[in-house]
C-alpha positions in Angstrom: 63.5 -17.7 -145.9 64.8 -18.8 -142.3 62.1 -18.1 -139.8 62.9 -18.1 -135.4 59.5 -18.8 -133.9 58.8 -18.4 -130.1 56.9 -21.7 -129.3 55.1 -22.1 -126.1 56.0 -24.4 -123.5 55.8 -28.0 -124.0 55.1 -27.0 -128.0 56.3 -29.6 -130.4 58.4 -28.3 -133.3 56.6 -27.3 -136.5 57.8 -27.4 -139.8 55.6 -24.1 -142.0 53.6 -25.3 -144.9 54.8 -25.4 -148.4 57.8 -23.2 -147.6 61.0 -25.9 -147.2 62.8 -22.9 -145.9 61.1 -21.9 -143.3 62.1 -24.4 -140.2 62.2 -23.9 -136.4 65.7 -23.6 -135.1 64.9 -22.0 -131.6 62.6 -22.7 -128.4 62.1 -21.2 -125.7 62.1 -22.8 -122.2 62.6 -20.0 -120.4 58.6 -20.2 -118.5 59.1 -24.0 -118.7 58.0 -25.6 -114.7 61.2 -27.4 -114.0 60.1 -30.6 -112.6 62.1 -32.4 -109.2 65.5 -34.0 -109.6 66.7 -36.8 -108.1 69.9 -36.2 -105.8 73.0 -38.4 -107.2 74.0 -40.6 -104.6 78.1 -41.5 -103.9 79.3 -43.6 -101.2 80.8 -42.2 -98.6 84.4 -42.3 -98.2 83.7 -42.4 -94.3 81.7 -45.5 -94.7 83.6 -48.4 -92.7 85.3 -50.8 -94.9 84.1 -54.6 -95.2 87.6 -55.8 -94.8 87.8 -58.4 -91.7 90.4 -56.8 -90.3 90.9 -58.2 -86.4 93.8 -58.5 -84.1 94.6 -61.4 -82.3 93.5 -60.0 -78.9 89.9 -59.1 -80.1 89.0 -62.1 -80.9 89.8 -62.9 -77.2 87.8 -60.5 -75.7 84.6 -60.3 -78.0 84.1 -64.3 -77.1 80.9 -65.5 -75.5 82.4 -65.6 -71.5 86.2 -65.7 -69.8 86.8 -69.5 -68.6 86.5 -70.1 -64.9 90.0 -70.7 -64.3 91.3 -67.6 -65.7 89.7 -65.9 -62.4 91.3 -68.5 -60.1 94.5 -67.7 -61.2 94.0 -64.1 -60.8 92.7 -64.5 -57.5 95.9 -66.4 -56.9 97.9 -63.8 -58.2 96.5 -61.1 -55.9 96.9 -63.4 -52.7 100.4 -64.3 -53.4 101.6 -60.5 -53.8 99.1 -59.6 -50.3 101.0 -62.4 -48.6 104.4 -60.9 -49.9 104.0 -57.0 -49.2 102.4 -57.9 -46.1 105.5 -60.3 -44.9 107.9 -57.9 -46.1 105.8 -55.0 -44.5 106.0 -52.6 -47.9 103.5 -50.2 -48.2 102.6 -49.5 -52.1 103.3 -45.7 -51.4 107.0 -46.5 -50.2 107.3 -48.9 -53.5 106.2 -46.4 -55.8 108.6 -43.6 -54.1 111.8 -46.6 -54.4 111.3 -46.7 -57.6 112.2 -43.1 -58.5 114.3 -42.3 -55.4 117.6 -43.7 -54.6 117.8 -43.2 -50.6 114.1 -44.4 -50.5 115.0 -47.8 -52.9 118.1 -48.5 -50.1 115.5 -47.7 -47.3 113.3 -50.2 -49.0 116.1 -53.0 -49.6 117.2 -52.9 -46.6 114.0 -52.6 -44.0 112.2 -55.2 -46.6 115.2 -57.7 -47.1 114.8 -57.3 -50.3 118.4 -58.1 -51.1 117.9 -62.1 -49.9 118.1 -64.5 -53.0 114.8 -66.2 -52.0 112.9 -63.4 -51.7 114.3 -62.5 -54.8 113.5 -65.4 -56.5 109.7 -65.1 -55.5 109.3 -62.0 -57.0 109.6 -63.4 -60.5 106.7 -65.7 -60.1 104.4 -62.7 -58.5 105.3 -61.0 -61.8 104.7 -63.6 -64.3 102.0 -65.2 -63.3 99.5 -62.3 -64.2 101.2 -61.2 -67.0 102.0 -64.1 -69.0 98.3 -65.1 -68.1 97.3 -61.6 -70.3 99.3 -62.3 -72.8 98.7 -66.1 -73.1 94.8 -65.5 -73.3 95.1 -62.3 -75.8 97.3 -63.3 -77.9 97.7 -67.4 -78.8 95.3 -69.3 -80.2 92.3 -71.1 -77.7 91.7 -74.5 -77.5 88.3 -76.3 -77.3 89.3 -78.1 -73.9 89.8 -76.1 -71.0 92.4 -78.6 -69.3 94.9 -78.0 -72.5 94.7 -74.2 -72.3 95.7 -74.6 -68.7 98.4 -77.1 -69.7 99.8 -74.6 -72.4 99.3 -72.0 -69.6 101.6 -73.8 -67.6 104.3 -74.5 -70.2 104.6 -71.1 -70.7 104.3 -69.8 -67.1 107.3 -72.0 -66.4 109.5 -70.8 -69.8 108.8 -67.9 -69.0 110.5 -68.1 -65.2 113.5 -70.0 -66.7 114.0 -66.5 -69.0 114.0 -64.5 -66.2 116.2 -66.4 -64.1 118.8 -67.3 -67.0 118.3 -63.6 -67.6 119.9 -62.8 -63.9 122.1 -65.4 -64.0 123.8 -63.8 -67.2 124.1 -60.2 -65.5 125.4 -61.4 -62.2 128.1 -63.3 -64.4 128.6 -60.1 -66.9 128.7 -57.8 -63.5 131.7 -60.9 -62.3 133.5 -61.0 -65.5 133.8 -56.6 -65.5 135.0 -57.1 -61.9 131.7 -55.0 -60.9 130.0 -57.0 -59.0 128.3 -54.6 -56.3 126.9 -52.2 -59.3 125.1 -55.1 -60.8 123.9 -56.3 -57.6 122.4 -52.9 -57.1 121.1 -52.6 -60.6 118.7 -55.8 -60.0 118.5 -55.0 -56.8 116.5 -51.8 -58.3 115.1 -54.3 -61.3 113.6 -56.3 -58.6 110.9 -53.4 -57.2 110.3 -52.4 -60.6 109.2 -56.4 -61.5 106.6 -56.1 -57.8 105.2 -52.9 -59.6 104.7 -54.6 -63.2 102.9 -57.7 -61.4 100.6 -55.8 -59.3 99.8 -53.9 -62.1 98.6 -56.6 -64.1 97.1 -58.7 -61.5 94.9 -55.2 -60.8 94.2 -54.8 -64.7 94.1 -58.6 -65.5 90.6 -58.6 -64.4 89.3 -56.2 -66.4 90.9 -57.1 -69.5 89.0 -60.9 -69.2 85.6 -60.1 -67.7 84.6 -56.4 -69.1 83.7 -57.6 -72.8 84.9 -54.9 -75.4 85.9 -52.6 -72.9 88.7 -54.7 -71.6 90.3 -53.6 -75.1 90.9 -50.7 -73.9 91.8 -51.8 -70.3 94.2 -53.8 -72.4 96.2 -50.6 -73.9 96.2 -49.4 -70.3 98.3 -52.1 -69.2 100.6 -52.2 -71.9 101.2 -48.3 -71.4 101.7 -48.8 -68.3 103.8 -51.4 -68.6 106.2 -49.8 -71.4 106.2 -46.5 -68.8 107.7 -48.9 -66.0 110.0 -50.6 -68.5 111.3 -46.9 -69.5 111.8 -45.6 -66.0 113.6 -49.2 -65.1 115.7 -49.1 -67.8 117.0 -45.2 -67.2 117.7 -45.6 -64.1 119.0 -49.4 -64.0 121.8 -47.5 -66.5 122.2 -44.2 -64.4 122.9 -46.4 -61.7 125.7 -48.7 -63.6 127.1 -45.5 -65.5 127.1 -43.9 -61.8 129.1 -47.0 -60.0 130.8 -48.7 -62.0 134.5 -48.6 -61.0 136.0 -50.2 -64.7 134.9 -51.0 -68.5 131.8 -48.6 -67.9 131.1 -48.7 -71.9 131.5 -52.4 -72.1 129.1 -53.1 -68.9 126.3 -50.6 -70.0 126.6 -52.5 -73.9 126.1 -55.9 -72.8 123.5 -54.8 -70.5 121.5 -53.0 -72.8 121.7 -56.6 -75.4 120.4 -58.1 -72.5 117.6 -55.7 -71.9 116.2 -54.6 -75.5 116.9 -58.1 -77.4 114.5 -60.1 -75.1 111.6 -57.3 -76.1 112.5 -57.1 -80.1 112.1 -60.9 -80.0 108.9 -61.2 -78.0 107.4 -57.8 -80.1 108.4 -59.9 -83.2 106.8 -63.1 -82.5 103.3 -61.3 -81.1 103.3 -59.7 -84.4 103.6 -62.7 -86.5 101.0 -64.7 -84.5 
C-alpha cells in the first residue's frame, strides 16, 4: 500500500512499521519559517579598472611641485609679448577683429608695421617660447637635474625656430617660383597675427597648466582647443586669401601650401603619440 503523509514542519521522514510499502514520498513545507538569505554579490561592471593606464602629460602634472624656472620663462614670455603689443601699439580687441576681418588685418599691418621682416621675425620667438615650453614639460621625459631640462628646453626652443623660419623661407620661394609673390606675402602676412594670438594664448594658459595640480589637465585641453580653433580659422582664410589673389597656377599654389601646412602637424601628432 503507498501511503502520502502530511508531516509537520521540520519533521524527519518516517518509514511505517512492518509494512515495506508504506513509505513517505511527500512533505509539506508550505508553513515552514523561511529563514534570511544572503544577497549574491557581482562586481560591478562600473567598478574602475586596475589597468595603469596614464598619458604622458599626467604624469607631468600629478608631480610633487613645477620647477622654479618653468615660471621664469613664463614670466619672460608675458614681458616680451607686453613690450611688443605695446611698441607696436595693438590693442588685443583690434588683433582679435584682424584675424577674422580683412580691412581690419590691412588696418592692423599697416598702422602696426607688421609687414617689416624684423618684426616679423620676433613674432616667432613670442610664439614659441610658451608653447614649446607646454609641450616640452607635458610631454618628454624629466630629468633628475634641473640645468639638463633647461638645456633640452633650449635645444628644442631653437629647432623649433629654425622650423618656422625654414617654414617661411619655403613659401616665400613657392609664392616666387608661381610668380605670386604679393598673395603669399599677404598670406603670412595674415599667418603672422594668427602666430601673436597662439603665443599669448599659451603664455596666458601656460601657467595654469604647470602650477594648478590636476586641474591644469584640464586647462591643458583648453589650450589645445584653442589652439586647433586658431589653426582652423588660419588655415581657411590663409587659403581664401591665396584662392582669392592669386593671379596664375591657383591649384598648384593652394597644393603645395596645404603640404606645407598639414605635413608639419601629422608629423608632430605622430611623434607625441609614440612618446
Amino acid at each position: 500500500m503507498l501511503q502520502i503523509d502530511t508531516l509537520p514542519p521540520f519533521a524527519a521522514p518516517v518509514d511505517t512499521a512492518g509494512d515495506s510499502l508504506t513509505t513517505v514520498c511527500a512533505y509539506d513545507t508550505l508553513f515552514t519559517p523561511m529563514g534570511p538569505v544572503e544577497p549574491t554579490l557581482h562586481r560591478s561592471l562600473f567598478t574602475h579598472h586596475l589597468l595603469p593606464v596614464q598619458t604622458g602629460f599626467e604624469t607631468t602634472i600629478q608631480h610633487q611641485g613645477s620647477p622654479g624656472w618653468l615660471l621664469i620663462v613664463i614670466v619672460l614670455s608675458m614681458a616680451l609679448i607686453s613690450i611688443f603689443l605695446h611698441s607696436k601699439q595693438i590693442h588685443l580687441t583690434d588683433l582679435l577683429y584682424s584675424a577674422v576681418d580683412h580691412r581690419a588685418m590691412d588696418r592692423m599691418l599697416r598702422d602696426a608695421n607688421l609687414t617689416h621682416k624684423v618684426d616679423q621675425a620676433a613674432i616667432a620667438p613670442l610664439m614659441l617660447i610658451p608653447l614649446s615650453l607646454v609641450c616640452f614639460y607635458s610631454f618628454l621625459p624629466q630629468q633628475n637635474n634641473t640645468w639638463t631640462n633647461i638645456l633640452q628646453y633650449v635645444v628644442i626652443l631653437g629647432a623649433c625656430i629654425g622650423v618656422y623660419y625654414a617654414r617661411n623661407g619655403i613659401i616665400r620661394f613657392i609664392g616666387n617660383a608661381f610668380e605670386n609673390t604679393e598673395s603669399v606675402h599677404t598670406y603670412l602676412s595674415s599667418n603672422y597675427i594668427y602666430h601673436l594670438l597662439y603665443g599669448i594664448a599659451a603664455t596666458a594658459i601656460a601657467f595654469f597648466v604647470f602650477y594648478t595640480d590636476r586641474v591644469g589637465q584640464t586647462f591643458l585641453y583648453i589650450l589645445f582647443g584653442i589652439i586647433a580653433l586658431l589653426f582652423l580659422m588660419r588655415f581657411l582664410r590663409g587659403m581664401q586669401l591665396i584662392l582669392t589673389l592669386s593671379k596664375t597656377q591657383k591649384f598648384y599654389l593652394f597644393y603645395y601650401l596645404c603640404i606645407l601646412e598639414i605635413v608639419p602637424i601629422i608629423i608632430a601628432a605622430k611623434v607625441v603619440t609614440n612618446l
